[in-house]
N, C-alpha and C positions, 0 to 999 in steps of 0.2 A: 374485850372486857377490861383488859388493864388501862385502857385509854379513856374509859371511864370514870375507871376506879383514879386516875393520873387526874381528871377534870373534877373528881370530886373534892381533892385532898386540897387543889389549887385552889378551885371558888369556895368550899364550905372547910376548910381545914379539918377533914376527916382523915386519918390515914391509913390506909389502903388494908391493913388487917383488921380494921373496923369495917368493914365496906363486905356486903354478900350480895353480887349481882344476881337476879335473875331471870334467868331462862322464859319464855314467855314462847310454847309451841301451839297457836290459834287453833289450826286445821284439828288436832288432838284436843285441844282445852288442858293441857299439862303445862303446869311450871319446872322448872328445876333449878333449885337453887345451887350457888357455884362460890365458894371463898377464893377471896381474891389472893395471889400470892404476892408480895411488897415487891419479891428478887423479878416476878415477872414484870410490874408496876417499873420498877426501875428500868430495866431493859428495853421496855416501851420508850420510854422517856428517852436515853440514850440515842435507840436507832432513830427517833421524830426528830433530834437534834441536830444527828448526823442529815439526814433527810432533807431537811428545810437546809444546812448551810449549803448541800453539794445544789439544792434550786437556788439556793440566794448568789452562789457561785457562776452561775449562767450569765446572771444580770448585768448589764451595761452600767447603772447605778442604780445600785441596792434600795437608799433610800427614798430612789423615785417610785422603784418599781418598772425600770425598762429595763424591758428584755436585750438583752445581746445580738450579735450576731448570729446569723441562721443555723454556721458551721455547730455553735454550742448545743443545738437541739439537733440529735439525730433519730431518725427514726430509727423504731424497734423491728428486728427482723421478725418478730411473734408477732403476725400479722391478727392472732385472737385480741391482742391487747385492744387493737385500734377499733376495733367493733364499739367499745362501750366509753371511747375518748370523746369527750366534745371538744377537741380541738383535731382532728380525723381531716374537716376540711382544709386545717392549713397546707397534710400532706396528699392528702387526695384529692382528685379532682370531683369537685360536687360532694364530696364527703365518700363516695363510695369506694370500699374497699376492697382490693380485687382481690380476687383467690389467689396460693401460691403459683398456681400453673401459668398465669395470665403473663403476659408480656407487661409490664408496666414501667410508667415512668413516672418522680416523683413531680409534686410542681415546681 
């Protein structure tokens, strides 16, 4: 929600103690409304900054958009992550991802 409330104050100059996201539960038909907090909104903002320089750090050149070398991207040992990566097939074969028991090798 703070990354909302962060996209509203950027495109519509609202600021974030102006701002009451809400809650939208379908299955229920229930709303619930939620204030936003600023000190959250800012910390948002921080870690996406932090976020984006350690990917933009990877990069071979930044302003093209090429990726680096291979070594720079390691796979994650949380082999749940790669379930819902669409990039799964760069380290597995055919995309699929073996359980931890499995003998594997990456590509």
């Amino acid at each position: 929600l703070a990354g909302y409330a962060a996209f509203a104050e950027a495109k519509w100059g609202v600021p974030p103690e102006r701002v009451t996201a809400t809650l939208a539960y379908l299955a229920r038909g229930e709303t619930t409304d939620v204030p936003i907090d600023p000190a959250a909104v800012a910390r948002f903002r921080d870690e996406a900054r932090a976020s984006m320089a350690r990917m933009r750090a990877t990069l071979a050149d930044p302003a093209k958009n090429v990726a680096g070398p291979e070594e720079s991207y390691p796979r994650t040992e949380e082999r749940w992550r790669c379930r819902g990566c669409s990039f799964r097939s760069e380290c597995w074969e055919g995309g699929r991802v073996p359980a931890d028991d499995e003998a594997t090798s990456p590509r």
